[in-house]
VEXNU-292759 format. One record per residue (C-alpha): x, y, z; residue in one letter. Coordinates in pm, whole numbers, plus 50000, padded with zeros to 5 digits. Layout:
BEGIN
XYZa/...
***
This chain:
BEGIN
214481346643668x/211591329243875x/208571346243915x/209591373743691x/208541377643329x/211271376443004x/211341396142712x/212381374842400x/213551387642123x/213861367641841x/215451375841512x/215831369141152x/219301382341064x/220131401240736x/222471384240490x/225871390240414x/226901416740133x/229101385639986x/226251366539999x/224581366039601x/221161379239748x/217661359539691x/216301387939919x/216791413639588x/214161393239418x/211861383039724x/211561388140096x/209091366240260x/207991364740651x/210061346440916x/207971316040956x/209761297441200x/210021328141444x/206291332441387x/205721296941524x/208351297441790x/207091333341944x/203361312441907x/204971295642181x/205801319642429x/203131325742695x/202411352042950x/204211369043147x/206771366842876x/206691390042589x/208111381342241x/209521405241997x/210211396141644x/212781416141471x/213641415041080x/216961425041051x/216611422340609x/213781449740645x/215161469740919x/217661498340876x/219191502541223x/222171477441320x/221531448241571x/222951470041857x/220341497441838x/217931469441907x/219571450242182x/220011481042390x/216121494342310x/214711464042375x/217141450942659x/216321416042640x/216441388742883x/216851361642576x/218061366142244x/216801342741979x/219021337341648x/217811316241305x/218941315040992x/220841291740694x/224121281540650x/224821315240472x/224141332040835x/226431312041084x/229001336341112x/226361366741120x/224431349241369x/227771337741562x/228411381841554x/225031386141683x/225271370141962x/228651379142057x/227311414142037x/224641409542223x/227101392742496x/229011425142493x/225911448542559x/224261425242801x/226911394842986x/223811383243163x/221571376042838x/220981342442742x/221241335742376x/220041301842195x/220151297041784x/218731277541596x/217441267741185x/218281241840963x/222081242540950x/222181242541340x/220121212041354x/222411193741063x/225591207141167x/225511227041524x/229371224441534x/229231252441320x/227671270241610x/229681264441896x/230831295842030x/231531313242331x/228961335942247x/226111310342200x/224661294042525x/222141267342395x/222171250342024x/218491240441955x/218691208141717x/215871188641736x/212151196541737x/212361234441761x/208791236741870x/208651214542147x/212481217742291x/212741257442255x/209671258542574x/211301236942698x/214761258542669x/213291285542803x/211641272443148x/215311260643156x/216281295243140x/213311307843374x/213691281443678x/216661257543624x/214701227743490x/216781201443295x/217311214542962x/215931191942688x/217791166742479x/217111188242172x/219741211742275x/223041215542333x/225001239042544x/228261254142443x/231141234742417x/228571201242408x/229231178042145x/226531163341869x/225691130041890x/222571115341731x/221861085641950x/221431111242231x/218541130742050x/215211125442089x/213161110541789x/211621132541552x/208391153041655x/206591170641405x/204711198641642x/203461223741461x/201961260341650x/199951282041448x/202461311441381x/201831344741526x/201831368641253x/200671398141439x/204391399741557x/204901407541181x/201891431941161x/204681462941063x/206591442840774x/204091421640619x/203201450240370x/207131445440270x/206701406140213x/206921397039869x/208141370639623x/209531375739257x/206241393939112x/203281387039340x/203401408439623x/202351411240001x/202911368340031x/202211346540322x/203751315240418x/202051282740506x/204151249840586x/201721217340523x/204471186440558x/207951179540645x/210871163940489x/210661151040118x/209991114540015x/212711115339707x/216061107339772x/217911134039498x/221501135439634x/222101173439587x/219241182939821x/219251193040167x/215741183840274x/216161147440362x/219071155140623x/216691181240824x/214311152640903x/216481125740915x/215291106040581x/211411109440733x/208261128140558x/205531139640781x/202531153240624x/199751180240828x/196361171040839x/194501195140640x/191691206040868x/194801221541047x/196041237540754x/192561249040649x/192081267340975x/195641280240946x/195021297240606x/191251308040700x/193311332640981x/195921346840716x/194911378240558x/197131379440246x/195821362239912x/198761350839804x/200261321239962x/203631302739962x/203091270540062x/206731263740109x/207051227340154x/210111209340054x/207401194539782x/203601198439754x/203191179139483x/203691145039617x/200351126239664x/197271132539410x/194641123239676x/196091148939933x/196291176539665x/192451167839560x/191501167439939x/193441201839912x/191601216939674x/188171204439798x/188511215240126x/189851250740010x/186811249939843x/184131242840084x/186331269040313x/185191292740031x/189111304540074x/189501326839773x/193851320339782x/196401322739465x/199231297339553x/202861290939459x/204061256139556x/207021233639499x/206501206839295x/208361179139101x/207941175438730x/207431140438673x/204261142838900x/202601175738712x/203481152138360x/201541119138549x/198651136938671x/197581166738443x/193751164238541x/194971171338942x/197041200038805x/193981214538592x/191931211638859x/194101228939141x/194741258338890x/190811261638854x/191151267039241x/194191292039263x/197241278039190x/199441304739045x/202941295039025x/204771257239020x/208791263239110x/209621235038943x/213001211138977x/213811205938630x/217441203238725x/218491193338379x/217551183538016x/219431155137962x/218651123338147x/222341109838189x/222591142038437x/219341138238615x/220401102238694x/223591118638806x/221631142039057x/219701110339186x/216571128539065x/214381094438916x/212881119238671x/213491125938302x/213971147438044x/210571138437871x/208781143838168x/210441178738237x/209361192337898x/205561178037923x/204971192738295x/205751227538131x/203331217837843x/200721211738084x/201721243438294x/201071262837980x/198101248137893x/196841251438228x/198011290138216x/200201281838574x/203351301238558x/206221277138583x/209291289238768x/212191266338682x/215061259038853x/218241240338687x/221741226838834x/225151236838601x/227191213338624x/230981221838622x/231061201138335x/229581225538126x/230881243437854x/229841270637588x/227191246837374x/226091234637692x/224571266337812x/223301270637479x/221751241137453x/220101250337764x/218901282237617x/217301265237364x/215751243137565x/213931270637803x/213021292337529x/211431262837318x/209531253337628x/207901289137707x/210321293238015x/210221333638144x/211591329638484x/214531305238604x/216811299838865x/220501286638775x/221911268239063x/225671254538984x/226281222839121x/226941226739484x/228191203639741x/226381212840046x/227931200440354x/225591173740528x/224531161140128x/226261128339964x/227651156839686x/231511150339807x/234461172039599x/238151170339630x/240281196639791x/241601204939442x/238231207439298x/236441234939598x/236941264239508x/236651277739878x/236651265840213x/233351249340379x/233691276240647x/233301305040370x/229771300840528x/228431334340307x/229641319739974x/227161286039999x/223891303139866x/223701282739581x/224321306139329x/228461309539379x/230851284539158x/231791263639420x/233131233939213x/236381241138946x/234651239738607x/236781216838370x/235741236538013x/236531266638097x/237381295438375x/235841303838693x/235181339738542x/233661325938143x/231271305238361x/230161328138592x/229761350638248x/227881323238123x/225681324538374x/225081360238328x/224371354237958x/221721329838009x/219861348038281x/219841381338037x/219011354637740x/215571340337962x/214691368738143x/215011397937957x/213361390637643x/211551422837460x/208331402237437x/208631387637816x/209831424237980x/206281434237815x/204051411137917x/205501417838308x/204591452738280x/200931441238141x/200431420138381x/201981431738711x/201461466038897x/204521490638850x/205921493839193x/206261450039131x/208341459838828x/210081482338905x/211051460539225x/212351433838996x/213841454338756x/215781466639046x/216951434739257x/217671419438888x/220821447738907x/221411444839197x/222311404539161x/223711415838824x/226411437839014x/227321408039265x/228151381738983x/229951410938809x/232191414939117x/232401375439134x/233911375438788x/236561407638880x/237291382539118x/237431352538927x/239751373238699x/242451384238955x/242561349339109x/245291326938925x/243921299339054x/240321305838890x/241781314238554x/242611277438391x/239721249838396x/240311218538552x/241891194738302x/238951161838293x/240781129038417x/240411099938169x/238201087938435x/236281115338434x/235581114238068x/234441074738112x/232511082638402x/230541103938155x/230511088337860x/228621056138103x/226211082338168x/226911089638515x/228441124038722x/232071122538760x/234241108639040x/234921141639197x/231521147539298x/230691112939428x/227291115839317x/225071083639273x/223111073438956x/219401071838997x/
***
């Protein structure tokens, strides 16, 4: 392809019906195709494509566009969609070359090897996929941050961590961003300040996509960053935001002398919101909007469990000082299979006590590339059921009661939080109709998906009977501590 120029198309593929779907409660812009098209430079042209907002099917696009390289990201939810994608884009087009990429690639690209697939990017996305390309363009020696097909993974082959960052090209979005929204605050931005997570909490994923390191942006880059986007409301959608008081305070002064006029929703732990309520106060008086907040669980024996160095105390105060600081708190907790009936009631309690509205219930879920480990006899489906690992699916067999009560349970809880006469209300006070109605809409939408889980649950015999505990497990957790099966480590 020397001396001629490539059209790239890259694209964010739409999730799998058996996939329990985030995107009916928020659909936010493709920010790593944003940065990687940043990269692209004439003659080429990039295209971005968002295959959750689009209505045609992938073909319709390969053959209007006819391009010369296909580009592929997504979670582990997506491998076998992507994997399809580029097989169909094979089919249409033998000559096109097709590279994926995203965080499950970069953790576990074996996933990815196919036939279909010609380069596996896996390290440093933003410097390595130029670098793929002029590989593509005039034979130059493709990068050590990717892998052809059939080419194994090793580590000691990679080169070290980079931490690049392009300003993303959101005119590529111009058509969608209108569509971009998240839970009740509507046409949302993204902004990525840092990399990795400095906590160690044994469930998550974030460590393994940076290797165990935390690199933070400086925030004149930032500033200019957000002084280009046009939307008010921004995601900052670091792995956690909240993790030095002197960066957040630099934050907030330099988003003040930018005279940035911004309403943010960040990630951020609890025990630092309960340590430093004055830094919390103050970033609220300058637009902070939302905290999605970690609680993981109200009792400390589990949070040890999860590796999370956090407790119970400190969960309930950040939400005190959310409330008093009028920041909506959006709190997410892990079920644990242990869990029975009083547990989930108990957990009830606990969120309606604290002023909780909005909350995401996670069961405990052994991702692969985390330290969670589970038997055979305790997965309830295979780690190549790619769709079913979104985090919301009962992946481990509860030992209190069925597959199908606790996926009821879960139900219960979510229409116990969120659909209180006095909270429905206040929504439609506070947010425009078309927002509600949105909600109101993706809330049935996930409704109908767990109710087909539990139809499920019900016809499978090997979902109806709980897991007997071990005596083992029942010391395990009487010390205070997660049980064998899930090899998790106490904080």
């Amino acid at each position: 392809m020397e001396g001629e120029f490539m059209k790239v198309l890259l694209m964010r593929p739409r999730p799998s019906p058996e996939t329990i779907g985030l995107q009916h409660l928020m659909i936010v812009e493709p920010l790593e195709l944003e940065m990687l098209a940043a990269l692209i430079r004439p003659p080429d042209v990039p295209i971005i494509i968002d295959m959750i907002l689009e209505r045609h099917p992938v073909q319709h696009f390969l053959r209007r566009i006819n391009p010369d390289v296909f580009c592929v990201t997504g979670y582990i939810t997506h491998v076998r969609i992507m994997i399809r994608y580029c097989r169909i884009a094979k089919m249409i087009n033998p000559h096109i070359r097709t590279i994926v990429g995203g965080v499950h690639c970069e953790v576990l690209p074996e996933d990815l090897d196919d036939a279909s697939i010609d380069f596996r990017v896996v390290r440093n996305a933003a410097i390595q996929f130029p670098l793929v390309l002029d590989h593509i363009r005039n034979g130059s020696d493709l990068p050590l941050g990717a892998l052809r097909t059939g080419e194994a993974f090793h580590l000691k082959n990679l080169p070290d961590y980079d931490f690049q960052v392009p300003f993303p090209d959101r005119s590529l979005t111009q058509k969608y961003r209108k569509a971009y929204f998240y839970i009740f605050q509507e046409r949302v931005a993204l902004i990525k300040t840092a990399f990795g997570c400095p906590h160690s909490c044994n469930f998550c994923y974030c460590r393994k996509i940076t290797g165990g390191s935390y690199h933070e942006r400086p925030l004149g880059s930032v500033m200019k960053e957000l002084q280009a986007v046009q939307e008010k409301n921004i995601y900052i959608v670091d792995d956690d935001f909240l993790v030095s008081p002197d960066r957040v305070l630099r934050f907030i002064e330099e988003n003040r002398s930018a005279g940035l006029d911004k309403r943010y929703l960040v990630y951020g732990r609890a025990d630092f919101i309960a340590r430093h309520p004055r830094v919390i106060e103050k970033f609220g008086e300058a637009g902070l909007r939302t905290v999605i907040v970690g609680l993981e669980s109200f009792d400390d024996r589990e949070l040890a469990g999860y590796g999370k160095l956090s407790k119970a105390a400190e969960n309930r105060e950040a939400v005190r000082i959310l409330n008093l600081c009028h920041i909506d708190c959006y709190a997410t907790l892990i079920l644990s299979p242990h869990w029975g009936r009083k547990d989930f009631d108990l957990c009830r309690d606990n969120l309606k006590a604290l002023g909780i509205h909005y909350v995401n219930l996670q069961p405990l879920t052994p991702l692969p590339g985390t330290e969670i480990k589970v038997g055979e006899a305790e997965q309830l489906f295979s780690r190549h059921d790619f769709e079913k690992w979104d985090l919301a699916h009962v992946s481990i067999r509860p030992t209190q009661m069925s597959v199908a009560t606790f996926y009821e349970c879960i139900l219960r809880l979510y229409r116990q939080i969120l659909f209180q006469p006095r909270i429905l209300l206040g929504y439609v006070r506070k947010y425009r109709p078309v927002m509600c109605y949105k909600m109101f809409k993706g809330s049935l939408l996930v409704r109908r998906q767990y109710d087909r889980k539990m139809r499920e649950a019900l016809k499978n015999p090997r979902y109806r009977r709980p897991r007997k505990p071990s005596g083992q497990d029942r010391l395990l957790q009487s010390a205070g501590r997660k049980d064998s099966l899930n090899g998790l480590r106490t904080g």
